[in-house]
C-alpha positions in Angstrom: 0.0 0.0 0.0 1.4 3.3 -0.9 2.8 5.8 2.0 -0.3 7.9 3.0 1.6 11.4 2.9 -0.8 12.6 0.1 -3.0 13.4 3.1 -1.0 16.3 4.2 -2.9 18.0 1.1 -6.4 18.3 2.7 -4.2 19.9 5.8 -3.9 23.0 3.7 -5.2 26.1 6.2 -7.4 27.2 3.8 -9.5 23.9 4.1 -12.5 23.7 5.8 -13.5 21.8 8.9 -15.2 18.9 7.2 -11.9 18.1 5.5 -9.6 19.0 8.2 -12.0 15.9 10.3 -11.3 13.6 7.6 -7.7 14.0 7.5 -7.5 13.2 11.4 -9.1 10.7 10.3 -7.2 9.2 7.5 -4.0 10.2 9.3 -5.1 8.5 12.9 -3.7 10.9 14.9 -4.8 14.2 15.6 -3.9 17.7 13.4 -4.0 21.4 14.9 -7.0 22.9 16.0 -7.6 25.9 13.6 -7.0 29.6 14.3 -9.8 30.6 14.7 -10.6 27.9 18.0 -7.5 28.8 20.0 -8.9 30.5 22.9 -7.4 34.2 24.1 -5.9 35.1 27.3 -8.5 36.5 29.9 -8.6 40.3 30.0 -6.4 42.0 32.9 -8.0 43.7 35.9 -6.5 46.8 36.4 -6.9 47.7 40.2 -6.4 50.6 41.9 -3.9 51.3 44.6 -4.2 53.8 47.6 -2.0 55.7 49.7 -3.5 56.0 53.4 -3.0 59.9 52.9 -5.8 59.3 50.2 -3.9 60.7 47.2 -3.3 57.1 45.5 -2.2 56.7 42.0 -4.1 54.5 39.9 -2.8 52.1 36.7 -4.4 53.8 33.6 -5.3 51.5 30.9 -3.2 51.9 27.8 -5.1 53.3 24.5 -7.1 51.1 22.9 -7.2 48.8 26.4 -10.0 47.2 28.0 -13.5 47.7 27.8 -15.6 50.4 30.1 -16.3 47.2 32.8 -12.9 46.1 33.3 -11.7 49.7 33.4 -10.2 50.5 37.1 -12.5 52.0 39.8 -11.0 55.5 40.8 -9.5 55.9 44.2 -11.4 56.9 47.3 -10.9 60.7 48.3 -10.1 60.5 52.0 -13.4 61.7 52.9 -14.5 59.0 51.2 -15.8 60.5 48.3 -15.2 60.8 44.7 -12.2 62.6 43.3 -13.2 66.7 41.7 -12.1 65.2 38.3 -13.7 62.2 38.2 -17.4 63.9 39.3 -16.6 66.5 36.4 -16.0 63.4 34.5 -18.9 62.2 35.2 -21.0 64.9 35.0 -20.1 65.5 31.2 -20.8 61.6 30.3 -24.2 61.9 31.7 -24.8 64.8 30.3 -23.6 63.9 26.8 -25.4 60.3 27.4 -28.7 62.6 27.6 -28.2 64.8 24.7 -27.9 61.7 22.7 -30.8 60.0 24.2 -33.0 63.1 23.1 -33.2 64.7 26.6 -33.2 68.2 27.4 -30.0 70.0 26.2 -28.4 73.5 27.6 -30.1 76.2 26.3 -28.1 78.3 23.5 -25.9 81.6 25.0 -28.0 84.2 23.1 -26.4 86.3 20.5 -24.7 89.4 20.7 -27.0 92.5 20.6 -27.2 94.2 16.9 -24.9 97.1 16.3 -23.6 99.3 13.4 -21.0 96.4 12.8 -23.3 93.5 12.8 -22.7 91.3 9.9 -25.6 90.5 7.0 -26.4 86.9 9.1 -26.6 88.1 12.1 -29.4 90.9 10.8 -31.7 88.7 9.1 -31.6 86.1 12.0 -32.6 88.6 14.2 -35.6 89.5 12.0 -36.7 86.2 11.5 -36.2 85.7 15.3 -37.5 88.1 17.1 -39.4 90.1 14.6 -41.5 87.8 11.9 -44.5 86.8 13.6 -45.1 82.9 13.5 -48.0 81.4 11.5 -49.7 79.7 14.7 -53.2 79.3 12.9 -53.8 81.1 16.6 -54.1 84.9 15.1 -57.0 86.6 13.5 -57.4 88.9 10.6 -55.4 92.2 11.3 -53.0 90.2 14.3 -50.0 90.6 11.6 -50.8 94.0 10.6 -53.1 96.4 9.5 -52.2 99.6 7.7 -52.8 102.8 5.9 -51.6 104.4 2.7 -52.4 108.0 2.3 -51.7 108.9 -1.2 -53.1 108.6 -4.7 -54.5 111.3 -7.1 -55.8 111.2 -10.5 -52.4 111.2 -12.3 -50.6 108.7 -9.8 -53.3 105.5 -8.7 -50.8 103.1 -9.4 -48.4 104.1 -6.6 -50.5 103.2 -3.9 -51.9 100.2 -5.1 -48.2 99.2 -5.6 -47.4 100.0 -2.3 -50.2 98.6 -0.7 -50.0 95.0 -2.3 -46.1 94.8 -1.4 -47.3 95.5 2.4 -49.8 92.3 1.6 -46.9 90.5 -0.1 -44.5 91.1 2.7 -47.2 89.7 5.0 -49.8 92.4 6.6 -53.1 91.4 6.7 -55.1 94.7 6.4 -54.5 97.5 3.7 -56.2 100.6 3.5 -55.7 102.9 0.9 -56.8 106.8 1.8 -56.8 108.8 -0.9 -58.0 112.5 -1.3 -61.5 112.9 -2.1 -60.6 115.8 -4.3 -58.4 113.8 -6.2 -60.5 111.7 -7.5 -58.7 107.9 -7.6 -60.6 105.6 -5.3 -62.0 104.0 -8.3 -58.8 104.1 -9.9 -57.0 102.8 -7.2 -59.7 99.6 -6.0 -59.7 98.6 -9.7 -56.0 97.3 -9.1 -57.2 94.3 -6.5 -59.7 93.1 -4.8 -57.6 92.8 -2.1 -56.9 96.8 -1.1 -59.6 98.6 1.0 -60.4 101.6 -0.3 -61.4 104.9 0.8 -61.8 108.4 -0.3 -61.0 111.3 2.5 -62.4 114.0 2.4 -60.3 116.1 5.4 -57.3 115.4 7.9 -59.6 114.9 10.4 -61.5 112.1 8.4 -57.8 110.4 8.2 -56.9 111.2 12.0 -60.2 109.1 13.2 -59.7 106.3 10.8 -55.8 105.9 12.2 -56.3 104.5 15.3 -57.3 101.1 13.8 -54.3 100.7 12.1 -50.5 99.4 13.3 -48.8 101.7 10.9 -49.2 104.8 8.6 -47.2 105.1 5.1 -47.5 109.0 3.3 -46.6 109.6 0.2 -47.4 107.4 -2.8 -49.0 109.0 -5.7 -49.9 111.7 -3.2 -49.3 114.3 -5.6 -48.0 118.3 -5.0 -51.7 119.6 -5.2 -51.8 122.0 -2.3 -55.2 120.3 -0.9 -53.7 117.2 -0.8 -50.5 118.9 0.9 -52.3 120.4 3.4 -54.0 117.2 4.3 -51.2 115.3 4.8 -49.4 117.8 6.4 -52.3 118.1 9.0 -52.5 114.3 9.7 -48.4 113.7 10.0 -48.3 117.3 12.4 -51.4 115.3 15.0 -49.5 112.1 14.6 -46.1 113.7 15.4 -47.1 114.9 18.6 -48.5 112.0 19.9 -52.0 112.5 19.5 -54.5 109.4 20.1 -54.0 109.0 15.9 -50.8 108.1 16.8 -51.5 105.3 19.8 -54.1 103.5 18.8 -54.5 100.4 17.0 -50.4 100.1 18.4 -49.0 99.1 22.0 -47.0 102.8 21.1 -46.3 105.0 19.0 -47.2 104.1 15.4 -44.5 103.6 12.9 -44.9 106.2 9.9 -42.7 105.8 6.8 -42.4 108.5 4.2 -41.8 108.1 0.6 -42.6 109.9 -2.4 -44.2 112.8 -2.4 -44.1 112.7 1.7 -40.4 113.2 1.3 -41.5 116.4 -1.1 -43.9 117.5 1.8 -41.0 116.9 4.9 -38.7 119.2 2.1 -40.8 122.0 2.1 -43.0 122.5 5.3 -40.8 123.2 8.0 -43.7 122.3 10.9 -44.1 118.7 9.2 -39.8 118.7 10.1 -39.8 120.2 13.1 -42.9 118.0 14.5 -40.7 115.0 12.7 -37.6 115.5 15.0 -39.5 115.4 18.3 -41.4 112.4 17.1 -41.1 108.6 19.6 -42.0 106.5 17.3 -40.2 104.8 14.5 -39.9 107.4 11.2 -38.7 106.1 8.0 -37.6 108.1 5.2 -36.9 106.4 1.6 -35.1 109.3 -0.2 -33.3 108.2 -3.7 -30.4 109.9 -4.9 -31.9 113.5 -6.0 -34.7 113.3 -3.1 -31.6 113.4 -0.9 -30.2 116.3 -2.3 -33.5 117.8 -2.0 -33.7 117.3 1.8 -30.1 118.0 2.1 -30.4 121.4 0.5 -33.7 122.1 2.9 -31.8 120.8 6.3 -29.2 123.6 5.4 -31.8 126.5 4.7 -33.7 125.6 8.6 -30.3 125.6 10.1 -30.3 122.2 11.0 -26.9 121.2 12.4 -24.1 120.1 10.3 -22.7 116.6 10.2 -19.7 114.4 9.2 -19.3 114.7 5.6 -21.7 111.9 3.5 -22.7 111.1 7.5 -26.5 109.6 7.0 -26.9 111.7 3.6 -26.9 108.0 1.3 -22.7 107.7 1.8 -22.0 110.5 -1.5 -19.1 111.2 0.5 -20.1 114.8 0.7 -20.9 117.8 2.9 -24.0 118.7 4.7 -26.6 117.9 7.2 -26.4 114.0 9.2 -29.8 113.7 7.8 -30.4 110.1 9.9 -29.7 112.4 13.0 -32.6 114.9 12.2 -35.1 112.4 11.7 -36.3 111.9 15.6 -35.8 109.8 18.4 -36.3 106.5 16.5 -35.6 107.7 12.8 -34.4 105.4 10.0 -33.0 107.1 7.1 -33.0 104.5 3.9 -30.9 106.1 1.3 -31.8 104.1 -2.1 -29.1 103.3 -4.9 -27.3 100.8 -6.4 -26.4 99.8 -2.9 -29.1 100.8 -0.4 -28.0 102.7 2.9 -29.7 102.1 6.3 -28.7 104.4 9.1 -29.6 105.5 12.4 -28.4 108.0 15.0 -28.0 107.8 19.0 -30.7 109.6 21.0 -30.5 112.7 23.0 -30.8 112.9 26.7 -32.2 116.0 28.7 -28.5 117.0 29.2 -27.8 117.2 25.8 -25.6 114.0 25.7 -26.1 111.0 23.1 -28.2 108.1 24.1 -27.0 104.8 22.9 -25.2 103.9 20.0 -26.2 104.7 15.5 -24.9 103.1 12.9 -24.8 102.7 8.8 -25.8 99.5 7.1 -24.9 98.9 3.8 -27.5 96.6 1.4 -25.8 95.6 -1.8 -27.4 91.7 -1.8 -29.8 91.3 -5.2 -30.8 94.3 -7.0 -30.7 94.7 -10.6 -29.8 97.4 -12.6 -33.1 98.1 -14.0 -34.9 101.5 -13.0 -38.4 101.1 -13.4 -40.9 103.6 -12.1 -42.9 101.9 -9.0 -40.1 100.3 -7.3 -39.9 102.6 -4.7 -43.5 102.2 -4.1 -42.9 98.6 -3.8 -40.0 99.1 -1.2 -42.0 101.4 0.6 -44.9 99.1 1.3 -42.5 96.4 2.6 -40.9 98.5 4.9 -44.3 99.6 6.4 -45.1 96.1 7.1 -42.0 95.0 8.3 -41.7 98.7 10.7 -45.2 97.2 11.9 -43.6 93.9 12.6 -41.0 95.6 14.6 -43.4 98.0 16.4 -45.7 94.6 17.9 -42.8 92.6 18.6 -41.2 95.5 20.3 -43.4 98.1 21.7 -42.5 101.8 22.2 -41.1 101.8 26.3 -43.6 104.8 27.9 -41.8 107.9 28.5 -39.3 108.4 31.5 -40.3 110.8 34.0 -39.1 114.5 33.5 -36.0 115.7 36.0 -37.2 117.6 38.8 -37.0 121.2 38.3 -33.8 121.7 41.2 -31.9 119.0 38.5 -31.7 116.9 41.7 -32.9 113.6 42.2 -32.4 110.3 40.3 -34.3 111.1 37.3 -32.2 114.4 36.7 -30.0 113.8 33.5 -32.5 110.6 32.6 -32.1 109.9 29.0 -35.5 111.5 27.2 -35.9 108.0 25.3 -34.5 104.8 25.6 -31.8 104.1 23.5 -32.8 103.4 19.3 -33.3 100.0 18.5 -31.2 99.3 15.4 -33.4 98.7 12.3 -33.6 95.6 11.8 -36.7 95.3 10.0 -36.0 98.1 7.4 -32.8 95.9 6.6 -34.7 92.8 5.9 -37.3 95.1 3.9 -34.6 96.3 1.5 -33.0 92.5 1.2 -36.8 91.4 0.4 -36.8 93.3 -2.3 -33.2 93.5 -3.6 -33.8 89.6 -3.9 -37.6 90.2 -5.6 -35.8 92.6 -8.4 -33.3 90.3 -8.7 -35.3 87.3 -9.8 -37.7 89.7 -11.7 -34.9 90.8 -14.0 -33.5 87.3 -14.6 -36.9 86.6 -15.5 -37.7 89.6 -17.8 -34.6 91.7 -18.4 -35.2 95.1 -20.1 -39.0 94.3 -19.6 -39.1 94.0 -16.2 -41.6 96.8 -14.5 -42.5 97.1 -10.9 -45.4 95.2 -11.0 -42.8 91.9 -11.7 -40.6 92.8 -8.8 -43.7 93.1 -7.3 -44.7 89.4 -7.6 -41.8 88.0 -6.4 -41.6 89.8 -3.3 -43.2 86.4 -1.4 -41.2 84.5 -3.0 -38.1 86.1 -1.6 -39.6 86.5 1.5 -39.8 82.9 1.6 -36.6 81.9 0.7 -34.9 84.0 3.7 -37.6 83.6 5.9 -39.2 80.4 5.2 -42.5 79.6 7.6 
């Protein structure tokens, strides 16, 4: 019989069990278990070793060592308790164990407080934060806004129908349009949408006792230079300027008022309407462009307004002239429009004459296009209403501080005469809104693009930065 080496074949280590039996077999002795059977050496226990004093030293575990239950127990504290490292240990396992169970994490530090040098992020997440109101389904019609456009005449109907639908667009629920009896456009101006209320004034004081069910007051569009109409508007910013009840009442304060157009024109030549302007609480916004601010500019100089930096609040044109942000009240926002948009706003004044708080310049140039079509400042205008009334229910007007007793002692003499401005937030996100809107008008339209494009994608951009 031939020698049986050929069996050292099926001893090959890549064979499998059943072969590696029936070698052992055919050999009749018995081959290597296989790798994979021999058995490993027990795991060491690392123990720990104390010093009576209670300072021991313990064996750490070399990387990569044992698992967490054959890990060594740390030493006793002499008081008997557990060492100041290890309970911090501790602490942050169970605490990270938690977060990634789902339990309740550390609140979020809150962020910094906006300033002149906050950066574009920072701006809009405030906005969105702690301006936009939330679509709860718990609000009713008006909750998110209600206001009124007084403007219109026979020649300009458009403008505040534009303005008014970008206020609906942006997200307010109510618009009013008032518009000068003797002007004639109601008709005109309800034709544009069903969705504009509509009504023809025919006195200031008809436009006073409709105000205080409103949340914010816009002046200007396609108000026309007709003296009548002038002298209306004049009449109902001079009440709301001094804090009549026009001014308080739909509003936890004073109501925002923005001014655009031919409100600019009026604020340029009345005086009273500029003067009232500068002692005004409440939030003012002015949307000069280019030419209206040399308009104002040249005005500011002839009242003797104080002189500023040079280019200081006047759209950044680098040159001389009145701070026109400072001259705009306590809470005034001046919104210089151009190919990049300027938002600015100035300290307050104490009774002592000293500067309350902090201003600053923002600088827009996000979006835009380089189209110039006419009703795009309408549209801008009507989103900066509705985002001012935003800003004025998420953030009511404080109520006035007590005046300084007449020795100027006491703890109320040298009280600031307003709390410090609130940086404008909402007229920043207002001016993105519709950078962003122009921006995807024109891609859509080019050379054809008019306002009433820009004017449809003003929810859309509003959606994309501030989605619900």
């Amino acid at each position: 019989m031939p020698p049986r080496a050929a069996a050292v074949f099926v001893l090959a280590p890549a064979a499998p069990l059943p072969w590696c039996a029936a070698a052992r077999r055919a050999v009749g002795g018995a081959c290597p278990p296989p790798h994979h059977r021999r058995r490993r050496p027990p795991p060491v226990r690392l123990r720990s070793l104390s010093t009576p004093a209670g300072g021991g030293r313990r064996l750490s575990p070399p990387a990569g060592g044992p698992s967490s239950r054959h890990r060594a127990r740390p030493a006793a504290t002499a008081g008997g308790g557990t060492p100041p490292a290890a309970a911090a240990a501790a602490a942050a396992a169970a605490a990270a164990a938690t977060r990634m169970a789902g339990g309740p994490a550390s609140p979020p530090s809150p962020p910094p407080p906006l300033d002149g040098g906050s950066p574009h992020g920072a701006i809009l997440d405030h906005f969105r934060s702690r301006v936009v109101p939330p679509l709860s389904g718990a609000g009713h019609k008006g909750s998110h806004g209600r206001l009124a456009v007084l403007g219109g005449s026979a020649s300009y109907a458009g403008a505040p129908a534009l303005a008014g639908l970008a206020a609906a667009r942006f997200g307010a629920d109510l618009v009013t349009v008032l518009t000068p009896a003797a002007g004639g456009a109601a008709a005109a101006v309800q034709a544009f949408s069903p969705e504009l209320m509509v009504t023809a004034v025919p006195s200031a004081a008809a436009v006073t006792d409709f105000l205080p069910r409103v949340h914010g007051l816009l002046v200007g569009p396609g108000l026309g230079r007709g003296e009548e109409a002038l002298d209306m508007a004049a009449a109902v910013l001079t009440d709301v300027f001094a804090g009549g009840p026009a001014a308080r009442g739909g509003h936890r304060g004073h109501i925002p008022v923005v001014l655009d157009a031919d409100g600019l024109y009026l604020l340029a030549s009345r005086p009273a309407v500029w003067e009232a302007a500068r002692g005004y609480r409440g939030r003012l916004v002015v949307t000069p462009n280019a030419a209206e601010v040399t308009r104002l500019v040249a005005a500011a100089t002839k009242l003797g307004f104080p002189q500023g930096p040079p280019g200081g609040g006047s759209g950044g044109d680098g040159g001389g002239g009145p701070d026109l942000a400072a001259l705009l009240g306590h809470r005034g926002v001046l919104v210089a429009k151009g190919a990049t948009d300027v938002v600015s706003w100035r300290p307050a004044t104490g009774v002592d004459g000293e500067p309350v708080g902090q201003g600053g310049d923002w600088k827009v140039d996000v979006g835009g296009c380089p189209r110039r079509a006419g009703g795009q400042g309408d549209v801008l205008a009507g989103c900066l209403a509705a985002a001012a009334i935003w800003e004025g229910l998420a953030t009511p007007h404080p109520p006035p501080p007590p005046s300084p007793p007449a020795d100027g002692d006491g703890p109320a003499a040298g009280a600031p005469a307003v709390a410090p401005p609130t940086p404008p937030a909402a007229a920043y996100a207002a001016c993105v809104v519709v950078r962003n809107a122009a921006a995807a008008a024109f891609a859509k339209h080019r050379r054809a693009m008019g306002a009433a494009d820009v004017l449809a994608e003003v929810g859309g951009a509003f959606e994309e930065l501030f989605p619900c």
